[in-house]
C-alpha positions in Angstrom: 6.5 -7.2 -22.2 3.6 -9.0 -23.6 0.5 -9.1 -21.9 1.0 -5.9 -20.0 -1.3 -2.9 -20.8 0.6 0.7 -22.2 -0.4 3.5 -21.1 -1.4 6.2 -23.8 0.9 9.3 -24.9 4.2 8.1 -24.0 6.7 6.0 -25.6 7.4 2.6 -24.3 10.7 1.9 -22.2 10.0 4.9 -20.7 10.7 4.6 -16.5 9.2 6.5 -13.8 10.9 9.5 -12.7 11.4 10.1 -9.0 8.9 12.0 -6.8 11.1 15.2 -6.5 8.5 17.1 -7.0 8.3 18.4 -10.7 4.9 17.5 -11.8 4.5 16.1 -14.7 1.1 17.1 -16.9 -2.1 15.3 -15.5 -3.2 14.8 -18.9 0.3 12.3 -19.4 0.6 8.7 -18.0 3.5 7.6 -17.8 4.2 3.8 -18.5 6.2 1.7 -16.4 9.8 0.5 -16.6 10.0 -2.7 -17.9 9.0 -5.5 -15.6 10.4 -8.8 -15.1 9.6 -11.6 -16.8 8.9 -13.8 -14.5 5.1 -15.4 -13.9 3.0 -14.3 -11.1 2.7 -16.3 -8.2 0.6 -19.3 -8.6 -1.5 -18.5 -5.7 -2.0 -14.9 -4.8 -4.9 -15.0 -2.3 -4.4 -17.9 -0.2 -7.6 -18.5 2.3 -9.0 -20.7 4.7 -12.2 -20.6 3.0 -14.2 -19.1 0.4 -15.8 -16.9 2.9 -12.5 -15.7 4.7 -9.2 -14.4 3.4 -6.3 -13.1 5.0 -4.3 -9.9 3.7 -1.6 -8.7 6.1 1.8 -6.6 5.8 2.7 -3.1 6.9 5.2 -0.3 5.0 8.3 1.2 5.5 10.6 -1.8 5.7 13.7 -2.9 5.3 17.2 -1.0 6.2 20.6 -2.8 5.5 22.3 -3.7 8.9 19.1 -3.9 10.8 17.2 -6.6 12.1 13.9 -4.7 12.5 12.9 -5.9 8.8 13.6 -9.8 10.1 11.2 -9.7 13.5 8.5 -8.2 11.3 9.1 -11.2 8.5 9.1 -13.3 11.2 5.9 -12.7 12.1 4.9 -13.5 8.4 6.2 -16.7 8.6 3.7 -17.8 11.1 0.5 -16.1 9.1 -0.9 -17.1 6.3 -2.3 -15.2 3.6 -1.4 -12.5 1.3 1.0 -9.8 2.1 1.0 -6.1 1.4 3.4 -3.7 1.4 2.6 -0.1 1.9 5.6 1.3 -0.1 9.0 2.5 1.4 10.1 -1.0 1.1 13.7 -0.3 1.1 16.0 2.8 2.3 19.4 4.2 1.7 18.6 3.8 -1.5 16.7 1.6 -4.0 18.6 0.1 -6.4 18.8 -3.8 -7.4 21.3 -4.2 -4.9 19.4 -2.6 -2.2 15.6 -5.1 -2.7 18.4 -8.0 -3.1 20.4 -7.2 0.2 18.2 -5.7 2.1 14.6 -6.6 1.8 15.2 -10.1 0.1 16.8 -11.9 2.9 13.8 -10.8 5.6 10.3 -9.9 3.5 12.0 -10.9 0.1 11.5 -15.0 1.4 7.7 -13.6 1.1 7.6 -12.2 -2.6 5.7 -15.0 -4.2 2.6 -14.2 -2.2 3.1 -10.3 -1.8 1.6 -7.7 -3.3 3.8 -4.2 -3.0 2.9 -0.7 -3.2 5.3 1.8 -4.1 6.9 4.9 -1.6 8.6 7.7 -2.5 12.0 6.0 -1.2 11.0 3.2 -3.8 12.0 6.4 -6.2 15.1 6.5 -4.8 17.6 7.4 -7.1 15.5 8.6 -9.7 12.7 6.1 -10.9 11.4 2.7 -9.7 13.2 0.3 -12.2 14.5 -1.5 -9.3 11.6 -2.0 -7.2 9.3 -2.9 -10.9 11.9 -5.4 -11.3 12.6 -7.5 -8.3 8.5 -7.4 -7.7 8.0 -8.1 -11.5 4.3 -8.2 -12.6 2.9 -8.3 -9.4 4.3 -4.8 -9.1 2.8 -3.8 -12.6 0.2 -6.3 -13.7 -1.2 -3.2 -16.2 2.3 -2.1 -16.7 1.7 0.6 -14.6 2.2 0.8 -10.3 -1.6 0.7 -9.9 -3.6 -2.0 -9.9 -6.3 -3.9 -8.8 -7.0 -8.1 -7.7 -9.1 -9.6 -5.3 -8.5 -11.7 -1.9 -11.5 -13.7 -1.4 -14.6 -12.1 -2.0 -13.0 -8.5 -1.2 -12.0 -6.2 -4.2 -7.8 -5.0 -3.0 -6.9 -1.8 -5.4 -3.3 -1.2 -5.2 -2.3 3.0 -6.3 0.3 5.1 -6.4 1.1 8.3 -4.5 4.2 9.4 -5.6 1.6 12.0 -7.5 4.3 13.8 -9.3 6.0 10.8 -10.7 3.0 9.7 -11.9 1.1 12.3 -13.8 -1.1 13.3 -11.0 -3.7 12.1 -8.5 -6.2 14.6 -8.5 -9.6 14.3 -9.9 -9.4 13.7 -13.8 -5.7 12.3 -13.6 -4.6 9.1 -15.4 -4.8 7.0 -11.7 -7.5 8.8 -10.9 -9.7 8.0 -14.2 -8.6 4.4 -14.0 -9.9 3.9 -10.3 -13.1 5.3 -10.9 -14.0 2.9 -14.2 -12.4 0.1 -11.8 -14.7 0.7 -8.8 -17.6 1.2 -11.5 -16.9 -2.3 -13.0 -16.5 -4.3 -9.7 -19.2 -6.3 -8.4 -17.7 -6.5 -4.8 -19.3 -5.7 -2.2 -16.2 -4.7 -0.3 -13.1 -2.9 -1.2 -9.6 -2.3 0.8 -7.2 0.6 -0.6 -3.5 0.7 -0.1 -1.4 3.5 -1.0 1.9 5.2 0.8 0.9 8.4 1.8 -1.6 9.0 4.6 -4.5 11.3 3.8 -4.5 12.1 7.6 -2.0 11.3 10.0 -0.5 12.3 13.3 2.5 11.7 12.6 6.1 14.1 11.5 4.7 13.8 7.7 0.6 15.3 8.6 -2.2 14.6 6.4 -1.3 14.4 3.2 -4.3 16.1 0.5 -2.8 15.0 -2.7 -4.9 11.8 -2.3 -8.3 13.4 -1.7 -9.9 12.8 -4.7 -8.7 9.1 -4.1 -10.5 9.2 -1.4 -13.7 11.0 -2.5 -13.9 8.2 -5.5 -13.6 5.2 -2.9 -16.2 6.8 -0.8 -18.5 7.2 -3.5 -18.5 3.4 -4.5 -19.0 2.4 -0.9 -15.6 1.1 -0.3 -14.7 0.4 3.7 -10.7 0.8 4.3 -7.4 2.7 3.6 -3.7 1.1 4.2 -1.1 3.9 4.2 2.5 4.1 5.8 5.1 7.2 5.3 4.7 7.8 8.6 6.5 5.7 10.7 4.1 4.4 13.4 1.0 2.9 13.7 -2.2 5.3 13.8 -5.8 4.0 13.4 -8.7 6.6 12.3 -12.3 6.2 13.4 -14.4 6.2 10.1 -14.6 9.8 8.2 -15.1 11.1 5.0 -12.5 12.8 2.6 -12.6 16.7 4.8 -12.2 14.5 7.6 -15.6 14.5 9.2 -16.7 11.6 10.9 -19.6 9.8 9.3 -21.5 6.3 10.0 -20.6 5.4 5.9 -16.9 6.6 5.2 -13.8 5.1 5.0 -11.6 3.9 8.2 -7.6 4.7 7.5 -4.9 2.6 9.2 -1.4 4.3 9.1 1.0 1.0 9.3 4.3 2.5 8.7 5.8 -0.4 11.6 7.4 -2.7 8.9 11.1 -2.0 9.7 12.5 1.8 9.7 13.4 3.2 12.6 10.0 4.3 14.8 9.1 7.5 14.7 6.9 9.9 17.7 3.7 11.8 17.1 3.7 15.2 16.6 0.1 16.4 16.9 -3.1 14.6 17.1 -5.4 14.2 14.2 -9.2 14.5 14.3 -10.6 11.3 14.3 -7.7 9.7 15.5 -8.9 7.1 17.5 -5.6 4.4 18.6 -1.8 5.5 18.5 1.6 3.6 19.0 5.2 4.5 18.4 6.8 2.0 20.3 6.6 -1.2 18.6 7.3 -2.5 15.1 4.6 -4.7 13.7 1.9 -6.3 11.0 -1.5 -6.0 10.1 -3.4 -8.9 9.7 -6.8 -8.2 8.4 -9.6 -11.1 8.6 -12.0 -10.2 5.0 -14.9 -11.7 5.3 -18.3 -11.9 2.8 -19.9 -8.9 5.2 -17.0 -7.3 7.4 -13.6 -7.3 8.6 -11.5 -8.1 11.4 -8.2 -6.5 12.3 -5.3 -7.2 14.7 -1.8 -5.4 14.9 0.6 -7.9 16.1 3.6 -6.8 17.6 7.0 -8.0 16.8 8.6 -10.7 19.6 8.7 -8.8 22.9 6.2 -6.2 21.7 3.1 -5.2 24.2 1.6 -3.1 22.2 -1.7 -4.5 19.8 -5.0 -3.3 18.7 -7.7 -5.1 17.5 -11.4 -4.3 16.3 -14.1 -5.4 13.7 -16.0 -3.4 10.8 -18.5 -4.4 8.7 -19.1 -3.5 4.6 -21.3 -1.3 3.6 
């Protein structure tokens, strides 16, 4: 597609192949399916102001025959801003049929302002031509599922952590190399990542080390926050570095895996763990502003649970 960046060493057309766990070389990157041809939205970062934006969304989203997907949405319609997704957005399967039928009637009315990140269920049955496709280039600017763009004065990177599907997220990997140079090159003072799987969590899944050196590269640029889901409940960390030790300078993780799926309970309790909720499905609305941030977990309708703090950049 014109206008979209190929990656080296591997013939285009090529799709993703599903996170099952075959690693491919770190040395290869693989390019993405072909995305849709479709512009980007007009208006990605919609903002009260120049000094405060709004990004908000959650993961793990839609199931056909629930209406878990529509109370979250529904709580989209009545904020403004941009919307994330922390991958997962579809289950039972991810083909065209399922982001048409599934997500699009509930999140989908949301697309032209969303930004997704991919989950290993986005793989689901064996690449992520369908998800690249109903997201289009907002999914794949590059023409690969990592990217970066900015809402208001905050720098948003975007990765990928089906690692194996990918060629790797470890130090030196394609993904890796690429958010590195894109840290180096920003002039932001602050910096919000989003990727699927959870670095630490307390949830069924655990911490997840394939994203350390993720991690380790943020930290070293001075970056503030990390959006994962996979897990499917809502788990804020206090701020730590990448071996988990808590430090006045790291990075705070939310886990935000409340979009839709089915709830899930805690089974242990992570260091640094500081607020944990399994009961209620929900968003994250996250006020960016020139020096800090502000969040707030809404709960869907009839939801008590909510949590709410403020941060500032380093």
């Amino acid at each position: 597609m014109p206008g979209l960046a190929l990656c080296v060493g591997i013939a285009a057309g090529v799709v993703l192949t599903a996170c099952d766990r075959t690693a491919l070389p770190s040395s290869t990157a693989p390019i993405a399916s072909p995305v849709s041809a479709s512009p980007p939205p007009a208006t990605m970062t919609p903002a009260a102001s120049d000094d405060v934006a709004t990004l908000v969304g959650a993961g793990d989203i839609a199931v056909c025959g629930s209406d878990r997907d529509e109370a979250t949405a529904a709580l989209l319609d009545e904020i403004p801003g941009t919307v994330f997704t922390l991958g997962d957005n579809v289950y039972g399967g991810a083909r065209a049929e399922h982001f048409r039928e599934c997500y699009g009637p509930s999140w989908g009315r949301h697309r032209a302002r969303t930004r997704p990140v991919a989950g290993n269920h986005d793989y689901d049955p064996g690449d992520a031509s369908a998800y690249l496709e109903y997201f289009g280039v907002a999914a794949a600017p590059e023409g690969v599922t990592w990217y970066a763009y900015e809402v208001g004065s905050w720098q948003v990177i975007a990765l990928d952590s089906d690692c194996e599907a990918v060629g790797g997220c470890d130090a030196g990997s394609p993904q890796e190399r690429w958010l590195v140079e894109t840290l180096a090159g920003s002039d932001a003072r602050c910096t919000v990542a989003l990727w699927h799987h959870p670095l630490f969590s307390s949830g069924a899944h655990g911490n997840d080390g394939r994203t350390q050196a993720f991690w380790r590269a943020l930290d070293a640029a001075g970056a503030e926050i990390v959006l994962t889901g996979h897990d499917h409940n809502y788990e804020r960390f206090a701020v730590q570095d990448a071996e988990g030790r808590p430090t006045d300078e790291g990075l705070r993780q939310f886990v935000v895996g409340t979009g839709g799926v089915a709830l899930r309970d805690f089974a242990r309790t992570a260091h640094n763990s500081e607020v944990r909720d399994a009961s209620t499905h929900g968003v994250l609305a996250l006020t960016l502003r020139d020096d800090g941030y502000d969040w707030r977990f809404v709960p869907v309708a009839g939801g008590t649970f909510t949590d709410s703090g403020t941060g500032r950049c380093r």
